[in-house]
Backbone as a printed PyTorch tensor [residue, N CA C, xyz], in Angstrom:
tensor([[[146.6840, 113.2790, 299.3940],
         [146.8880, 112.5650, 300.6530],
         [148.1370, 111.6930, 300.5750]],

        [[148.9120, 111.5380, 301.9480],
         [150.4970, 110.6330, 301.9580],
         [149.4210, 109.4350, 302.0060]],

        [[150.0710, 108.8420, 300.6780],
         [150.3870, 107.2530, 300.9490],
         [150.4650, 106.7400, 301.6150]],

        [[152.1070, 106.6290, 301.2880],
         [153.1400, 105.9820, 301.8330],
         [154.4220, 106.4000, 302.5090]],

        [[154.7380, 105.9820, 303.5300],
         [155.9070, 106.9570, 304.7700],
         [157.3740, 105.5980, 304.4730]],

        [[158.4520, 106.2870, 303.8990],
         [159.4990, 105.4300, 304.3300],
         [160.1820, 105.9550, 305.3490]],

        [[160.6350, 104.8520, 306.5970],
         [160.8120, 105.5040, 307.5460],
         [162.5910, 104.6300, 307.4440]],

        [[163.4670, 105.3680, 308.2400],
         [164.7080, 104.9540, 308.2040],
         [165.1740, 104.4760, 310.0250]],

        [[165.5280, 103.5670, 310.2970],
         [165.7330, 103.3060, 311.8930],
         [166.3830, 103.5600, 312.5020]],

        [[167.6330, 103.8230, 312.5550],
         [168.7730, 104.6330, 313.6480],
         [168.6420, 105.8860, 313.3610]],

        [[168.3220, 106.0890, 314.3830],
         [168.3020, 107.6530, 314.8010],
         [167.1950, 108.5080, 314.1860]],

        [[165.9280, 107.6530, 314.0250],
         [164.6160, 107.6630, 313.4360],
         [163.7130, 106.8080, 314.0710]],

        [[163.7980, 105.9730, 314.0380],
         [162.5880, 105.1590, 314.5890],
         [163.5430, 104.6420, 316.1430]],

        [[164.4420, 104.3500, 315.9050],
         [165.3670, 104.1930, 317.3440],
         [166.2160, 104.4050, 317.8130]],

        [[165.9520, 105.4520, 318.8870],
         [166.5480, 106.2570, 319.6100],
         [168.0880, 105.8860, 320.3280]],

        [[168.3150, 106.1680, 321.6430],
         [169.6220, 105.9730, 321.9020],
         [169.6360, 104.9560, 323.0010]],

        [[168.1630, 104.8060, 323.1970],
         [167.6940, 103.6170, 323.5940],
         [167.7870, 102.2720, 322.8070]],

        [[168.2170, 102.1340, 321.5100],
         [168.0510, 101.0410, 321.1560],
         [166.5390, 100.2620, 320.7940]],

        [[165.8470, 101.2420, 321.1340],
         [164.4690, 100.7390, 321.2200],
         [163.4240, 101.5050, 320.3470]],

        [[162.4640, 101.1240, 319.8870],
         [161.9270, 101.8810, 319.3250],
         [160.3860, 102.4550, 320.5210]],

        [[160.2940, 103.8680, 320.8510],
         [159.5630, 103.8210, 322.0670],
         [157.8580, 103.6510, 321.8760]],

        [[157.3930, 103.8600, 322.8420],
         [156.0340, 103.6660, 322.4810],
         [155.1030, 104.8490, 321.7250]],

        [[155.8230, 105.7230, 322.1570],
         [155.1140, 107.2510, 321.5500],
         [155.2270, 106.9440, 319.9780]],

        [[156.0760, 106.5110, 319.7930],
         [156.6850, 106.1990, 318.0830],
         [155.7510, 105.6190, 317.4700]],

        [[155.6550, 104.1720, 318.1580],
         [153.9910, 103.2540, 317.6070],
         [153.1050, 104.0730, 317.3800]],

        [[152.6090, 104.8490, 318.6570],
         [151.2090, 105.3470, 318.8700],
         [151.0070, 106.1120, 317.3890]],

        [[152.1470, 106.9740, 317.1580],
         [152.3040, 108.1650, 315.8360],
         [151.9320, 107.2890, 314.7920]],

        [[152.6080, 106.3250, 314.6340],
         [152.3500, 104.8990, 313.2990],
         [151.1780, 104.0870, 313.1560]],

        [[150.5730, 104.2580, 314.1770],
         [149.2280, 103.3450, 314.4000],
         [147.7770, 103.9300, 314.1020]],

        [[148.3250, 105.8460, 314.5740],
         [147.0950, 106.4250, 313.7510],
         [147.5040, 106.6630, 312.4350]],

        [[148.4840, 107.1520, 311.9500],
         [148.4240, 107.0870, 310.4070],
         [148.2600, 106.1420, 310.1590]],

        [[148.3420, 104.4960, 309.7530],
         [147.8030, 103.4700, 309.3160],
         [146.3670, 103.0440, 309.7440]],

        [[145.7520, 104.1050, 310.6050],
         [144.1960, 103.6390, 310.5040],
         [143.7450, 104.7610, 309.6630]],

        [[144.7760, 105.4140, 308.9700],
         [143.7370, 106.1350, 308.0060],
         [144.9050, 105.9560, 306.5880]],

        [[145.2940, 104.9300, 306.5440],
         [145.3580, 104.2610, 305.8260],
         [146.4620, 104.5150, 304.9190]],

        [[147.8380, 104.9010, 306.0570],
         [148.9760, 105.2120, 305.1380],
         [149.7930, 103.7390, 305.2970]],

        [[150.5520, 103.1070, 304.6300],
         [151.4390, 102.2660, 304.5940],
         [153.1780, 103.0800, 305.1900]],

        [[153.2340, 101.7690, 305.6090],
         [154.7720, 102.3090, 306.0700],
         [156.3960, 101.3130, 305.7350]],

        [[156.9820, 101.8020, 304.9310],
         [158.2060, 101.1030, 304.4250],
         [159.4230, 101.6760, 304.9340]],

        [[160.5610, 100.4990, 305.5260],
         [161.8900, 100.2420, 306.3650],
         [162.6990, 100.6440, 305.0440]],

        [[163.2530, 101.6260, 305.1660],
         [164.9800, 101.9460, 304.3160],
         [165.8900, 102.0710, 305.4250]],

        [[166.9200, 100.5220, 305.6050],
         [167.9730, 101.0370, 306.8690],
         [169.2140, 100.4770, 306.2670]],

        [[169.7040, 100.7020, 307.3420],
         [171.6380, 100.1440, 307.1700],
         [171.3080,  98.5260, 307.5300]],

        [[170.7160,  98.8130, 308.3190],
         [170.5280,  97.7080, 309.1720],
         [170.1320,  95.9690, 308.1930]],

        [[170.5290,  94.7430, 308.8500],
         [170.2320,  93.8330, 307.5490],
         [168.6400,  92.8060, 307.7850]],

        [[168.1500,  92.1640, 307.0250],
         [167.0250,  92.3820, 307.1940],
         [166.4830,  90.8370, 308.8070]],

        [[167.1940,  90.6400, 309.2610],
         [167.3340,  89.8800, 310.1600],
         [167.2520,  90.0560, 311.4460]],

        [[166.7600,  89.7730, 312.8500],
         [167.3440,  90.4630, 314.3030],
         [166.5110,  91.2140, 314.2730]],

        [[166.9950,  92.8860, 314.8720],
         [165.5450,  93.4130, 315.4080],
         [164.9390,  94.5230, 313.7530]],

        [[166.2340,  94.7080, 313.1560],
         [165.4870,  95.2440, 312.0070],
         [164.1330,  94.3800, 311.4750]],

        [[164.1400,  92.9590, 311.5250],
         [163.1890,  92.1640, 310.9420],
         [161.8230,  91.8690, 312.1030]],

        [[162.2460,  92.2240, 313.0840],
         [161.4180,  92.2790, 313.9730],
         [160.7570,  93.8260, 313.7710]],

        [[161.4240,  94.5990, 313.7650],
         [160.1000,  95.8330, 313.4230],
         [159.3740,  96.5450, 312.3620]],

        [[160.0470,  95.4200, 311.2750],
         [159.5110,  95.6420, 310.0730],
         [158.1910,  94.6880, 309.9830]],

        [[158.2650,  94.0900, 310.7720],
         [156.7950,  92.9950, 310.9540],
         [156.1420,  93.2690, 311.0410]],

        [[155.8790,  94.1710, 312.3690],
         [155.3210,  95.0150, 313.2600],
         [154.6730,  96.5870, 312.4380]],

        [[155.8380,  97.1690, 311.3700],
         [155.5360,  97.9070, 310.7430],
         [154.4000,  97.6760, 309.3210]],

        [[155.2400,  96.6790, 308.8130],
         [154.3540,  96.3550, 307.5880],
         [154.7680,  94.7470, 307.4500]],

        [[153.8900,  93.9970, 307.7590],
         [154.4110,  92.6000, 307.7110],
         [153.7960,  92.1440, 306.1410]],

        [[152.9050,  93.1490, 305.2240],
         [152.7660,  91.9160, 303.8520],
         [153.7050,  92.8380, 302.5980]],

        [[154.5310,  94.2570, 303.3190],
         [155.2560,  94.7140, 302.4070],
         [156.5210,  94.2780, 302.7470]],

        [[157.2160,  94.6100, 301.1420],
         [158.7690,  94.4370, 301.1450],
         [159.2070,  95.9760, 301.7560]],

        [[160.6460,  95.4530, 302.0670],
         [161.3800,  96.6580, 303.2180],
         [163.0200,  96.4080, 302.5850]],

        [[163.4650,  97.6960, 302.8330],
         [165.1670,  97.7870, 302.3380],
         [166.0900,  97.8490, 303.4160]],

        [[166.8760,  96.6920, 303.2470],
         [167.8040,  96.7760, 304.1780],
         [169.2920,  96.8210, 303.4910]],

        [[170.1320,  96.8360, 304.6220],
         [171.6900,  96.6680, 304.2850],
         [172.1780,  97.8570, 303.3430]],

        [[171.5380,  98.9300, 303.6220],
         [171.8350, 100.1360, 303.1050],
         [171.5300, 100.3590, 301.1720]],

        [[170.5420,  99.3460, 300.7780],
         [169.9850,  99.0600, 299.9370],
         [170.2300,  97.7610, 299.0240]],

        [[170.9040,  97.1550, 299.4810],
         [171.7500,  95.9370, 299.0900],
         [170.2780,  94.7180, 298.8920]],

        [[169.7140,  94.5520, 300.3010],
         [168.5950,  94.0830, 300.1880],
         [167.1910,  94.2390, 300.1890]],

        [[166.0900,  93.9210, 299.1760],
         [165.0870,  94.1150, 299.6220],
         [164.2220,  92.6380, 299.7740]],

        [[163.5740,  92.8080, 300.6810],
         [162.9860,  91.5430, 301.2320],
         [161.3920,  91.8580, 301.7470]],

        [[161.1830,  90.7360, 302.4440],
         [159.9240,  90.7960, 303.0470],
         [160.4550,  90.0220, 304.4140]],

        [[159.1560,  90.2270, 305.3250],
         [159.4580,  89.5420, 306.2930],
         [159.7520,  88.2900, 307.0540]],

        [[159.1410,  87.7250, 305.7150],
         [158.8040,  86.2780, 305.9110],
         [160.5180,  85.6770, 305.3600]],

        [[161.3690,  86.6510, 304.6660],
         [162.6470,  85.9970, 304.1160],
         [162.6630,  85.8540, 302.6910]],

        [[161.5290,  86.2700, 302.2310],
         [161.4540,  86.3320, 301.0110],
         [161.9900,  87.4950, 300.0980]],

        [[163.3350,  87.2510, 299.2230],
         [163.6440,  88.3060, 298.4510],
         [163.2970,  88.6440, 296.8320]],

        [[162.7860,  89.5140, 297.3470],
         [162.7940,  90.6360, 296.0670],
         [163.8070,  91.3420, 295.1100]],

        [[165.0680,  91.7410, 295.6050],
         [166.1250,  92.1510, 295.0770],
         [167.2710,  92.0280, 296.0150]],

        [[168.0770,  91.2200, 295.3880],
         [169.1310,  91.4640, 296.1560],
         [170.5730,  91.5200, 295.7010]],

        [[171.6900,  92.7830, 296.1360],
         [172.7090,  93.0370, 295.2520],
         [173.9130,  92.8210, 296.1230]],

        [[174.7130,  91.4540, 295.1840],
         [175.6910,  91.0540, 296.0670],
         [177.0070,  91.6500, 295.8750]],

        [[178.1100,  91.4630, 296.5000],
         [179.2270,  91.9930, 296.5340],
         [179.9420,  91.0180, 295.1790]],

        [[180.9620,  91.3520, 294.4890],
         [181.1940,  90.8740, 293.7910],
         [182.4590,  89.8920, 294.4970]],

        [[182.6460,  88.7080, 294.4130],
         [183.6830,  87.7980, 295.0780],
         [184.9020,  88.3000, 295.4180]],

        [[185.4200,  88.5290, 294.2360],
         [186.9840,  88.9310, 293.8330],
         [187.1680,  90.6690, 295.0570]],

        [[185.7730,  91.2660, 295.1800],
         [186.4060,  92.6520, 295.7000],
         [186.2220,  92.0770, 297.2250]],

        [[184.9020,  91.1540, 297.1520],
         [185.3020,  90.6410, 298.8030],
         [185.8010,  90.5050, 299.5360]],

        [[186.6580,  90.0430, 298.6170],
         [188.0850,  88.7090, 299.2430],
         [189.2720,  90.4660, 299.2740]],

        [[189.4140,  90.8840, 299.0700],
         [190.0620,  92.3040, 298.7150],
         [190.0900,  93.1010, 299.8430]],

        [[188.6090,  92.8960, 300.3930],
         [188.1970,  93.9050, 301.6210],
         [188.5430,  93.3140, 302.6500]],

        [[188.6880,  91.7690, 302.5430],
         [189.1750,  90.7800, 303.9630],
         [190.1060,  91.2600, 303.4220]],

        [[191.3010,  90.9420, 302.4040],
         [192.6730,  90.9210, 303.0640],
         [193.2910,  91.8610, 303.2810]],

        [[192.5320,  93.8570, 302.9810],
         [192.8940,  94.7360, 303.5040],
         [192.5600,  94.4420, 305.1850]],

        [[191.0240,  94.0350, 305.8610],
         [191.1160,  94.0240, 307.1380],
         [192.0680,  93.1010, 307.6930]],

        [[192.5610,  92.0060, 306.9270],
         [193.6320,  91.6280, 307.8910],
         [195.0280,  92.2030, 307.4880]],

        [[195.5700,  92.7480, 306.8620],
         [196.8330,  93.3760, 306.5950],
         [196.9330,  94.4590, 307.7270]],

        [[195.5850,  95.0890, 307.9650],
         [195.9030,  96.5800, 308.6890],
         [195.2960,  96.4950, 310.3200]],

        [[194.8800,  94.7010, 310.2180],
         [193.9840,  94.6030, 311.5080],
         [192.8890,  95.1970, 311.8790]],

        [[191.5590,  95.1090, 311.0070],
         [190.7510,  96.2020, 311.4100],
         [189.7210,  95.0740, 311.1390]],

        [[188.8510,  95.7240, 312.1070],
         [187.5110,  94.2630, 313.0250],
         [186.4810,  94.9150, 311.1770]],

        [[186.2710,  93.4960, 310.8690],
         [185.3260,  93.6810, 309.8620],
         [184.1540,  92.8390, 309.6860]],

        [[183.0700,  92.8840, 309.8060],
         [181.9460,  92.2080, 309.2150],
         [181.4340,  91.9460, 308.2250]],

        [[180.8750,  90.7070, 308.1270],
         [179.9020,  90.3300, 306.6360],
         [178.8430,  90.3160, 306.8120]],

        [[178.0440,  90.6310, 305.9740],
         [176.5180,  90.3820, 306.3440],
         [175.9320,  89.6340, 304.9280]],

        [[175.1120,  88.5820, 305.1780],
         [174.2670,  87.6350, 304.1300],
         [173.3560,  88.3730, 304.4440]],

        [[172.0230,  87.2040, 303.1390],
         [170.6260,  87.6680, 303.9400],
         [170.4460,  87.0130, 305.1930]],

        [[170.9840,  86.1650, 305.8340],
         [170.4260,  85.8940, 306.7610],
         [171.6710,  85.7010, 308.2330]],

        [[173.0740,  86.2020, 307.5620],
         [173.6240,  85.8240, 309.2540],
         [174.6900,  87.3180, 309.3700]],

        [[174.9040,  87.5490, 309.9710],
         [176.6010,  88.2760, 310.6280],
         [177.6120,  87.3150, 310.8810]],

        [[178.4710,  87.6130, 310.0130],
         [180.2400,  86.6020, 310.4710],
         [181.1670,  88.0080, 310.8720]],

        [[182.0550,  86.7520, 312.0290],
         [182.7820,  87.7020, 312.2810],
         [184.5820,  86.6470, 312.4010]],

        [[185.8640,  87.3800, 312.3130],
         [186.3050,  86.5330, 312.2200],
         [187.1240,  86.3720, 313.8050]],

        [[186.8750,  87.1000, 314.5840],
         [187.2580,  87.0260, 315.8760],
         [186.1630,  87.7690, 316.7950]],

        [[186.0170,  87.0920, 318.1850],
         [184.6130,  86.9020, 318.8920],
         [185.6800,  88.2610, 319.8810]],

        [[185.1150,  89.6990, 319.6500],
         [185.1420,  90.6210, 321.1600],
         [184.1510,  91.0160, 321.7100]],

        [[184.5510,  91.9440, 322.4360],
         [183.1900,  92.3230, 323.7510],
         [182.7830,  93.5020, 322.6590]],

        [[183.1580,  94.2030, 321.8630],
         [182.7890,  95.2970, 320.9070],
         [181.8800,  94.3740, 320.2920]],

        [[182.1980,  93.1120, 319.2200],
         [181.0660,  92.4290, 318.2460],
         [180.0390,  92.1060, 318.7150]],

        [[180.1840,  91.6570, 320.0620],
         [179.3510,  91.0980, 321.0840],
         [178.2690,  92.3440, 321.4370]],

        [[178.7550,  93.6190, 321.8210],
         [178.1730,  94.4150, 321.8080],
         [176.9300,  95.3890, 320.6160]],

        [[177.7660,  94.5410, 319.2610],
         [176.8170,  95.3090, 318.0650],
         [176.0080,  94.4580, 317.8920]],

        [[176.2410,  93.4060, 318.0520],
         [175.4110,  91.6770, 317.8050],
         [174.1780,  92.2830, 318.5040]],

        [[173.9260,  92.4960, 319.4820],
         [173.0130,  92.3050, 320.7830],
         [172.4260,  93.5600, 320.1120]],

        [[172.9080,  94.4890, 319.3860],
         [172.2240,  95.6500, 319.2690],
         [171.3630,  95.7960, 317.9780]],

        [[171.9430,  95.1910, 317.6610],
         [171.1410,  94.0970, 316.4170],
         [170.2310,  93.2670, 315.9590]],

        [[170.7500,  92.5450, 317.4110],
         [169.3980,  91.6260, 317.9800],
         [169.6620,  90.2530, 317.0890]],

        [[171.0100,  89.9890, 317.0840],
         [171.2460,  88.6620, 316.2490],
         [172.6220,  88.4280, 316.6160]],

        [[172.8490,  87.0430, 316.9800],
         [174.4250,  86.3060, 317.1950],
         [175.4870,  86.5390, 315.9550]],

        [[176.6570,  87.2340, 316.5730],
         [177.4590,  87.3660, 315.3430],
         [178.7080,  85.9750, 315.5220]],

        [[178.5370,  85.1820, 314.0320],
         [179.0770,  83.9410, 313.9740],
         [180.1780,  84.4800, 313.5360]],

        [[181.1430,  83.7340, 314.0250],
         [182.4730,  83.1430, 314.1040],
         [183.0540,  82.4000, 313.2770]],

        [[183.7920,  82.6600, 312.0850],
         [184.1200,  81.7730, 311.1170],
         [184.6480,  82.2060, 310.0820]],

        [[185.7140,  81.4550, 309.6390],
         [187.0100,  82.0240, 308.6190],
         [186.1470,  83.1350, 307.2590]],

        [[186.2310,  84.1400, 307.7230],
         [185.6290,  84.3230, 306.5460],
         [186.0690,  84.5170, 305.1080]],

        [[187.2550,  84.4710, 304.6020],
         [187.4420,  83.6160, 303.5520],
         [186.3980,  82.5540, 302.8190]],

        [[185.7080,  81.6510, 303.7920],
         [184.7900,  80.5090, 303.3930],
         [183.4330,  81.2270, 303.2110]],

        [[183.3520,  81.8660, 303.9730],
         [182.0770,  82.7330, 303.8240],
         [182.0460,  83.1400, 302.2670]],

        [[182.6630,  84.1250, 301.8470],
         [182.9180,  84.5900, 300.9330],
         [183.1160,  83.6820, 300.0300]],

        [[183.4640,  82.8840, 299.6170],
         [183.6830,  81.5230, 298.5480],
         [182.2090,  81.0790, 297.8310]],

        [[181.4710,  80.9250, 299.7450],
         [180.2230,  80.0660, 299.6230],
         [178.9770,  80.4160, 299.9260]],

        [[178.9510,  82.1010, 299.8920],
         [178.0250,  82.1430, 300.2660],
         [177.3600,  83.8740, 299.8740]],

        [[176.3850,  84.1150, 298.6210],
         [176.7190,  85.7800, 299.0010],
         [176.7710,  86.4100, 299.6860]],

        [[177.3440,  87.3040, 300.1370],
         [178.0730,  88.7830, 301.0020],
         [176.9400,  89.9340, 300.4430]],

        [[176.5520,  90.4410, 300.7520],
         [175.5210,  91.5730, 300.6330],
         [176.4140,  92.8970, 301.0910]],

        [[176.9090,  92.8680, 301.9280],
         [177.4720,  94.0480, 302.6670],
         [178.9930,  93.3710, 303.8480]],

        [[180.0300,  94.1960, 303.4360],
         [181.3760,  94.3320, 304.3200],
         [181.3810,  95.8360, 305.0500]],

        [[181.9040,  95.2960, 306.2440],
         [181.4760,  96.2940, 307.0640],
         [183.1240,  96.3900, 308.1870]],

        [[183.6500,  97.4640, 307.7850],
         [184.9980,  97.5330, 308.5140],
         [184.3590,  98.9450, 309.7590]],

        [[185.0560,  98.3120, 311.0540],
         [184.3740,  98.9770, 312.3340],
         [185.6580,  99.8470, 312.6020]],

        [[185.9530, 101.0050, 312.8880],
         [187.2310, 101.5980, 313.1630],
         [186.7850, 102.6300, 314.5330]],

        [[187.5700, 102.2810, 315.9330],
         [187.8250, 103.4020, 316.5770],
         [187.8680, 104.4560, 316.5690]],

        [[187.1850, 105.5670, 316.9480],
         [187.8630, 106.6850, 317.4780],
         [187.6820, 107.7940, 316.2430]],

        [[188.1490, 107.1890, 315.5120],
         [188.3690, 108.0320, 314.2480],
         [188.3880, 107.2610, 312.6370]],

        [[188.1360, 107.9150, 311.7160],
         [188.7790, 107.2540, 310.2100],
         [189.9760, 107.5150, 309.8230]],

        [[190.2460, 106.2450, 309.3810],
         [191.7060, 106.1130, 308.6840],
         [191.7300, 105.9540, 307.3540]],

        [[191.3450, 107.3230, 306.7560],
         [191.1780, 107.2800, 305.5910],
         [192.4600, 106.5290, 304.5040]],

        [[193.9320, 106.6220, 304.7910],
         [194.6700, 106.0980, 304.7410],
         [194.7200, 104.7570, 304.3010]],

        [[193.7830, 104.3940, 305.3950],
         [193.5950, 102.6430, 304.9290],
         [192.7810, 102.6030, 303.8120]],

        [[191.7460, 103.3690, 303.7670],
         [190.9830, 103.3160, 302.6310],
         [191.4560, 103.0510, 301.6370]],

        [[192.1740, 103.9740, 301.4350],
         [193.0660, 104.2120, 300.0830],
         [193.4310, 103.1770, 299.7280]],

        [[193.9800, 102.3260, 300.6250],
         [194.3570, 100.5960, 299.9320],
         [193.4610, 100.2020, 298.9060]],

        [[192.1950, 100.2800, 298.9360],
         [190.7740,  99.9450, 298.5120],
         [190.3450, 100.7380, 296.8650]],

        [[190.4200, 100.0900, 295.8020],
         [189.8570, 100.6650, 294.9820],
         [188.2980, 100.2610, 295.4020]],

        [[187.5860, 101.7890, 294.9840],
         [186.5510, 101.9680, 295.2490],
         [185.3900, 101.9950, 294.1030]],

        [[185.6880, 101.8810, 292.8890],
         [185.2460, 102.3940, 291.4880],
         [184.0900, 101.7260, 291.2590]],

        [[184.5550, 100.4830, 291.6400],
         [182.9370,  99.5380, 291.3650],
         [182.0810,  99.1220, 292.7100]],

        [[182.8250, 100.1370, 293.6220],
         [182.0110, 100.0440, 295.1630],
         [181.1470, 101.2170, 295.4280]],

        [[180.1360, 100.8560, 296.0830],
         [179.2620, 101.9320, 297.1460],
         [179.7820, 102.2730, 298.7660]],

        [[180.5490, 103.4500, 298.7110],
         [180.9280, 103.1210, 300.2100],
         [179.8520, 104.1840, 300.5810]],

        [[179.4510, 103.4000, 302.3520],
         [178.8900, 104.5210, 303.4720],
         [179.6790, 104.5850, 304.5770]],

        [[179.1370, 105.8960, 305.1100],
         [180.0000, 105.9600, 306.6190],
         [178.7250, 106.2430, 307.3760]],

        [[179.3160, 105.6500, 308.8310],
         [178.0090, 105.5510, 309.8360],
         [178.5020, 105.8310, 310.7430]],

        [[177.6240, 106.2910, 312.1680],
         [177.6720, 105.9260, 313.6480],
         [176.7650, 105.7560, 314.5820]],

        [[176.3940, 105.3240, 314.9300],
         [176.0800, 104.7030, 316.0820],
         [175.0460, 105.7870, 317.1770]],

        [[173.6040, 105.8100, 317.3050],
         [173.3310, 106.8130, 318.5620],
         [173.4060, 105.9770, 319.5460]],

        [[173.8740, 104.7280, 320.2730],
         [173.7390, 103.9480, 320.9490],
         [174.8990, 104.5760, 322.0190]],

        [[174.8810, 104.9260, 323.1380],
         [176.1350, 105.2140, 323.9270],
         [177.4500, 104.5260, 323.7640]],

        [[176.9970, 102.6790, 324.1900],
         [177.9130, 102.0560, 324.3330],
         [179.0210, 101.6740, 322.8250]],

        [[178.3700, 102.4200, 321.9150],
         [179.0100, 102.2260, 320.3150],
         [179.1980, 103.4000, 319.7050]],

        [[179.0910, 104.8090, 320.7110],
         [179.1610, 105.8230, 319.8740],
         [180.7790, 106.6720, 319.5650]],

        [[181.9790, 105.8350, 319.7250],
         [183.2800, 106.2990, 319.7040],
         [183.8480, 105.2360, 318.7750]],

        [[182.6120, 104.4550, 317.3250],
         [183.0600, 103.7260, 316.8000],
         [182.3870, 104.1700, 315.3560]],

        [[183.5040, 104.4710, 314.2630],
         [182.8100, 104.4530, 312.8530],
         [182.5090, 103.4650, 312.1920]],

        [[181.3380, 103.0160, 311.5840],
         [181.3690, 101.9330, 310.7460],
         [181.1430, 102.0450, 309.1790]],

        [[182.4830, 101.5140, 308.4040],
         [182.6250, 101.8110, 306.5870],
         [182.0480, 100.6670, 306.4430]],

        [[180.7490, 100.9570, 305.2990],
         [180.4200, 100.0080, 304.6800],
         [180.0800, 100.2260, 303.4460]],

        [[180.7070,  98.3950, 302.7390],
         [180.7000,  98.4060, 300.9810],
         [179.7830,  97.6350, 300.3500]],

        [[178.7440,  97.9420, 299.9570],
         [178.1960,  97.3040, 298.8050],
         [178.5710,  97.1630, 297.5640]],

        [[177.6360,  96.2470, 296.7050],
         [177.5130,  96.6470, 295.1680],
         [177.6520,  98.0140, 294.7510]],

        [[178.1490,  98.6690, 293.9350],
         [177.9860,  99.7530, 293.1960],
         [176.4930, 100.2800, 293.2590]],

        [[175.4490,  99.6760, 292.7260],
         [174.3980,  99.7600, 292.3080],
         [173.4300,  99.8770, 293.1890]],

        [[173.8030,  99.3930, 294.6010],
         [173.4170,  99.3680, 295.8970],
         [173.2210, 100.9370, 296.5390]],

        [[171.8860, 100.9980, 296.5520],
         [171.8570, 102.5080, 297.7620],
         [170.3920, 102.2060, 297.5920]],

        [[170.3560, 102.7960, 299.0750],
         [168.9360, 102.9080, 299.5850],
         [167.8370, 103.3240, 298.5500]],

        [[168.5740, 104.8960, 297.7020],
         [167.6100, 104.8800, 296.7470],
         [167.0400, 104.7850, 295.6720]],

        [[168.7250, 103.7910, 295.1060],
         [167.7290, 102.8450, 294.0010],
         [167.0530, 102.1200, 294.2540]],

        [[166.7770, 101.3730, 295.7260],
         [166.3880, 100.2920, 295.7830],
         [164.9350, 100.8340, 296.2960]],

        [[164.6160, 102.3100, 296.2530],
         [163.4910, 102.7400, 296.6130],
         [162.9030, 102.6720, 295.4040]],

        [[163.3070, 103.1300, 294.3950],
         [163.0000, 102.6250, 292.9980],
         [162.0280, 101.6030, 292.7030]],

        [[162.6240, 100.4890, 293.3610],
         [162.1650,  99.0450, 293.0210],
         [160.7860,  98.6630, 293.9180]],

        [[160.6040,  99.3540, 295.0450],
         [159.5900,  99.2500, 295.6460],
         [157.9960,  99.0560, 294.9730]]])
C-alpha cells in the first residue's frame, strides 16, 4: 500500500489558474482518509501561498521548498536548510547588475527585490507574498540567501550565463503555467547540494 504521495505545485497541484482547484482537494482528502500522507517538493519558497497549502496538505509534516534548498514545517520551523555561499551571492548580484537582469532573493522567510515593477509585482501576488525592496547587497551580507533567482524575457541568454561559474552551483530553469508570466524564464541558483532530491532524502 502507498504511504506516502510527494506532490510538486506548479503545474501539479496548480494549474494555470494559480489556484489549486477543488477537484484536486477532493482526490487528496480521500487518499488521506485511508491514510496516505502527503509531502510539498516545489520551487516555490516555503512562505505565501506555498505555505498556505502545505498546511492544508500536511500541517504536522516537514515539506521542501526553494527547489530543495529548504526544508521546513509549517509553523517556520527548519529542518534543513542550504544556504548560498556569500562570496557566490554577491557574484550573482553583480552579474545581474552588469547585464541588467531583474533578479531575486529568497530567505526563509521574505522575497527582495532590488527595483519595484509591474512584472515583480506580478510574481509577488502569485506567490502570495510582498516582494521587498532593498539594496540587496545588505541582504546578502546579513542575512542567508537560500535561492537567487535571475527572471529573463522571452528567451535565455545563455551568454550571460557564462559570466557565472557554475561548479559549486545548482542551477534550474523554470516557467511559469500562469498566462500573465508565461513569456518569462526563471534561472535559479542554489547550494550545490541543494535539489529537491536530496532533500527528499532527508525527509
Amino acid at each position: 500500500m502507498i504511504e506516502n504521495i510527494v506532490l510538486d505545485l506548479d503545474g501539479t497541484m496548480i494549474g494555470s489558474s494559480g489556484l489549486v482547484e477543488d477537484c484536486v482537494w477532493d482526490v487528496i482528502q480521500k487518499a488521506r482518509a485511508k491514510g496516505i500522507k502527503f509531502y510539498i517538493s516545489t520551487g516555490r519558497p516555503g512562505f505565501g501561498l506555498g505555505n498556505k497549502i502545505a498546511k492544508k496538505l500536511g500541517e504536522t509534516q516537514p515539506h521542501i521548498f526553494q527547489h530543495g534548498a529548504e526544508i521546513s514545517y509549517t509553523d517556520g520551523k527548519m529542518l534543513k536548510v542550504f544556504s548560498l555561499p556569500e562570496q557566490r551571492a554577491l557574484e550573482i548580484l553583480q552579474l545581474s547588475r552588469d547585464k541588467n537582469l531583474m533578479l531575486e532573493l529568497y530567505t526563509t522567510t521574505s522575497l527582495y527585490i532590488e527595483e519595484n515593477t509591474d512584472f515583480m509585482q506580478v510574481h509577488a501576488k502569485s506567490l502570495g507574498t510582498p516582494a521587498i525592496v532593498r539594496d540587496l547587497e545588505d541582504v546578502i551580507k546579513n542575512e542567508p540567501v537560500l535561492r537567487a533567482q535571475f527572471v529573463m524575457h522571452n528567451k535565455l541568454d545563455k551568454d550571460i550565463l557564462d559570466g557565472l561559474n557554475h561548479d559549486d552551483l545548482y542551477l534550474g530553469f523554470g516557467v511559469s503555467g500562469l498566462k500573465k508570466l508565461q513569456d518569462y524564464i526563471f534561472v535559479s541558483y542554489t547550494q550545490q547540494s541543494a535539489s529537491k532530491g536530496n532533500s527528499l532524502k532527508l525527509l
